[in-house]
C-alpha positions in Angstrom: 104.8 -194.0 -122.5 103.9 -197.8 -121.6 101.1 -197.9 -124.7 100.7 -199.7 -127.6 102.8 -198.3 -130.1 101.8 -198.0 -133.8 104.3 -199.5 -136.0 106.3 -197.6 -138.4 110.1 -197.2 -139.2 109.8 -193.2 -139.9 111.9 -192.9 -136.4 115.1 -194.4 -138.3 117.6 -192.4 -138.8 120.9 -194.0 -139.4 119.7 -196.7 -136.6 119.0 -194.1 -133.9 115.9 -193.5 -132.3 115.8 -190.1 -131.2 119.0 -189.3 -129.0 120.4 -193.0 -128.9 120.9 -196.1 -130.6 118.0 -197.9 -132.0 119.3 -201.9 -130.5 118.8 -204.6 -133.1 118.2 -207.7 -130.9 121.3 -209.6 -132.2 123.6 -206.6 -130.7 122.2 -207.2 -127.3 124.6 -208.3 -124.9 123.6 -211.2 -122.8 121.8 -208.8 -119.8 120.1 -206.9 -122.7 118.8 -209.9 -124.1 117.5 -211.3 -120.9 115.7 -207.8 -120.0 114.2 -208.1 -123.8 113.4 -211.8 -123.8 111.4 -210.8 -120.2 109.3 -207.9 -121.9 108.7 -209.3 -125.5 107.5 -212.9 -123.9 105.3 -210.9 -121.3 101.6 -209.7 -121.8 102.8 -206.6 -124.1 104.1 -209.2 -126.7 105.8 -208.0 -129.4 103.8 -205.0 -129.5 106.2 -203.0 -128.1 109.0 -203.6 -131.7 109.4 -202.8 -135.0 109.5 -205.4 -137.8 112.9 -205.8 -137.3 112.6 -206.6 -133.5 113.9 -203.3 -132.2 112.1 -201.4 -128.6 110.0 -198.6 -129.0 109.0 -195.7 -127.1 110.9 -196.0 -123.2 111.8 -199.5 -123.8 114.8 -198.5 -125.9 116.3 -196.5 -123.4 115.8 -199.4 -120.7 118.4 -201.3 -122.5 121.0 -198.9 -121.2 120.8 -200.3 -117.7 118.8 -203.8 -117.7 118.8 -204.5 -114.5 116.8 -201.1 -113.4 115.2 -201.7 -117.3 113.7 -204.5 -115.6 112.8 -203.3 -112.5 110.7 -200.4 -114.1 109.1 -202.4 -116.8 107.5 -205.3 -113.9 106.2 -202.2 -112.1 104.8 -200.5 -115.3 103.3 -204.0 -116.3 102.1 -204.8 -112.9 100.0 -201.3 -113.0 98.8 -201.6 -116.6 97.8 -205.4 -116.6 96.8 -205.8 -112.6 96.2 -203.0 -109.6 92.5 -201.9 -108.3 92.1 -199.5 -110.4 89.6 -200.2 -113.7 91.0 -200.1 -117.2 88.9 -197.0 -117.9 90.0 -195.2 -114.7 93.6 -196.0 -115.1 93.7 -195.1 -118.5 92.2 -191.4 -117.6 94.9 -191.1 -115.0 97.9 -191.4 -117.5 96.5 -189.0 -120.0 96.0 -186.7 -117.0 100.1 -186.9 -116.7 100.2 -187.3 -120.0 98.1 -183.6 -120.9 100.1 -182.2 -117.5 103.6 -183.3 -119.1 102.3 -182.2 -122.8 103.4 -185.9 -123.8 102.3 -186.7 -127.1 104.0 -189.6 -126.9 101.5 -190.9 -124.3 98.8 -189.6 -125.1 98.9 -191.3 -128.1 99.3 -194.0 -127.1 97.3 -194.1 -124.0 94.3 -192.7 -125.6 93.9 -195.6 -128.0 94.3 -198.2 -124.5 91.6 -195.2 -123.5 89.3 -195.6 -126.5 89.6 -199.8 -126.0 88.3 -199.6 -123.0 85.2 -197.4 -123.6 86.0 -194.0 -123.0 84.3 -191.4 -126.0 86.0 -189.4 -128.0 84.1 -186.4 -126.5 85.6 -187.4 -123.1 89.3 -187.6 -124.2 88.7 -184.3 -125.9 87.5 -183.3 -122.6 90.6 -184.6 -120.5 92.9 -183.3 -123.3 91.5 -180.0 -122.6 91.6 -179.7 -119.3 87.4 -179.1 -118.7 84.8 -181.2 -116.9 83.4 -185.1 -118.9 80.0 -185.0 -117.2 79.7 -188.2 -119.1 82.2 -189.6 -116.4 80.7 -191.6 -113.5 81.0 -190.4 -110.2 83.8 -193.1 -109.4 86.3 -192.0 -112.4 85.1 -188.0 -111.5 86.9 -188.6 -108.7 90.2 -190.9 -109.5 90.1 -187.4 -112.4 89.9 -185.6 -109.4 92.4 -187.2 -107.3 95.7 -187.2 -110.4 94.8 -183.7 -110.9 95.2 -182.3 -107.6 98.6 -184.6 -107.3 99.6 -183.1 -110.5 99.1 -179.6 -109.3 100.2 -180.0 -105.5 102.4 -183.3 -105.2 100.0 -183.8 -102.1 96.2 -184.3 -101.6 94.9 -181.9 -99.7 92.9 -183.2 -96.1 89.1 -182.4 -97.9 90.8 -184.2 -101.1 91.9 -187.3 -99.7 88.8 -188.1 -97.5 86.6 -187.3 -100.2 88.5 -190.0 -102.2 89.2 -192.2 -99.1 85.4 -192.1 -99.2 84.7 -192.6 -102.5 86.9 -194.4 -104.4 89.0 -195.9 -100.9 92.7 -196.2 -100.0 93.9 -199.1 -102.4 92.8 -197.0 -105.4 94.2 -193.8 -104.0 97.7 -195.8 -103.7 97.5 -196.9 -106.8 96.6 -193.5 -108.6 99.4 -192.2 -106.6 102.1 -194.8 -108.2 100.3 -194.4 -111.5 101.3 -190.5 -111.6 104.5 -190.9 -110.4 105.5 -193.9 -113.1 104.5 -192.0 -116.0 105.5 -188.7 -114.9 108.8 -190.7 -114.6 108.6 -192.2 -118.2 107.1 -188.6 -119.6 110.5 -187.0 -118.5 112.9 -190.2 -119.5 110.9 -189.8 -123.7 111.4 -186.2 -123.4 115.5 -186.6 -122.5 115.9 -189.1 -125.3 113.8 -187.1 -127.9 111.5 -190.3 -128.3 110.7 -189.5 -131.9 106.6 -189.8 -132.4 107.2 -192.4 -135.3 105.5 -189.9 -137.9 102.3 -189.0 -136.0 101.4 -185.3 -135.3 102.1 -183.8 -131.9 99.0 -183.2 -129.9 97.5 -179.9 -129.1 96.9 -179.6 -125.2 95.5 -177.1 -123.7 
């Protein structure tokens, strides 16, 4: 998804990356280059390209239609660099999607941002799973709460929502709410254009 992503050319395959062209920066029309130069020179850097300056993971795809390439890449910066919401407890919401959509893709990259920003290993094991992290304070229990029950319903139920309106309060619930719907968004665009994993092992959900 909108992770780090390990570098490594294993997804090269007669300069395709998975279902479509894998874009060296000098083909790039002058939209394309705009909608690059805007994500590269942004807080991501140049994390987000091989050694030969080529988009990984979504980004690739974005290049198809810069203009709404852009669009989704401020929101997807805007909720992984600012928003209410704690590194820690945004970072459990995406791997919630990310387990839901059996993304490996994501999780993968999302449970390094995860590990970065304190989670255990027991606890992702716990979230990739699909059982109770006691370890998790009450706070994150809840925003955990709150993605899964959006996951499983598309709604909060009434008990749901004032439980986290009471909790956790309304900015975080709105920003949980975009969180699940971005990524359940870029989980379905990786899985149409057979993102390849870049020689990692798929992940075992369960």
């Amino acid at each position: 998804m909108e992770g780090d992503v390990p570098h490594s050319d294993e997804a090269d395959t007669e300069g395709r990356h998975g279902r479509l062209r894998w874009y060296l920066p000098e083909e790039l029309d002058d939209e394309q280059r705009e909608y690059y130069r805007r994500l590269t020179s942004g807080p991501r850097g140049k994390r987000v390209t091989d050694d030969r300056g080529r988009l990984r993971g979504a980004f690739n795809a974005r290049l198809l239609d810069p203009e709404i390439g852009t669009a989704i890449q401020e929101l997807a910066a805007a909720l992984r660099f600012g928003g209410k919401l704690t590194d820690r407890t945004r970072e459990i919401v995406v791997l919630e999607v990310a387990r839901s959509e059996r993304c490996s893709f994501a999780w993968l990259g999302h449970a390094a941002l995860a590990r970065s920003a304190g989670l255990t290993n027991e606890e992702l094991d716990a979230i990739r799973r699909g059982v109770i992290a006691p370890t998790l304070p009450d706070g994150e229990q809840t925003a955990r709460r709150v993605a899964r029950h959006l996951i499983e319903h598309r709604d909060l139920s009434d008990d749901v929502f004032e439980l986290a309106e009471q909790t956790i309060g309304l900015p975080w619930i709105f920003d949980i709410v975009t969180l699940v719907g971005h990524y359940q968004s870029t989980a379905t665009a990786l899985r149409v254009w057979r993102v390849p994993l870049d020689g990692r092992a798929e992940v075992v959900f369960e």
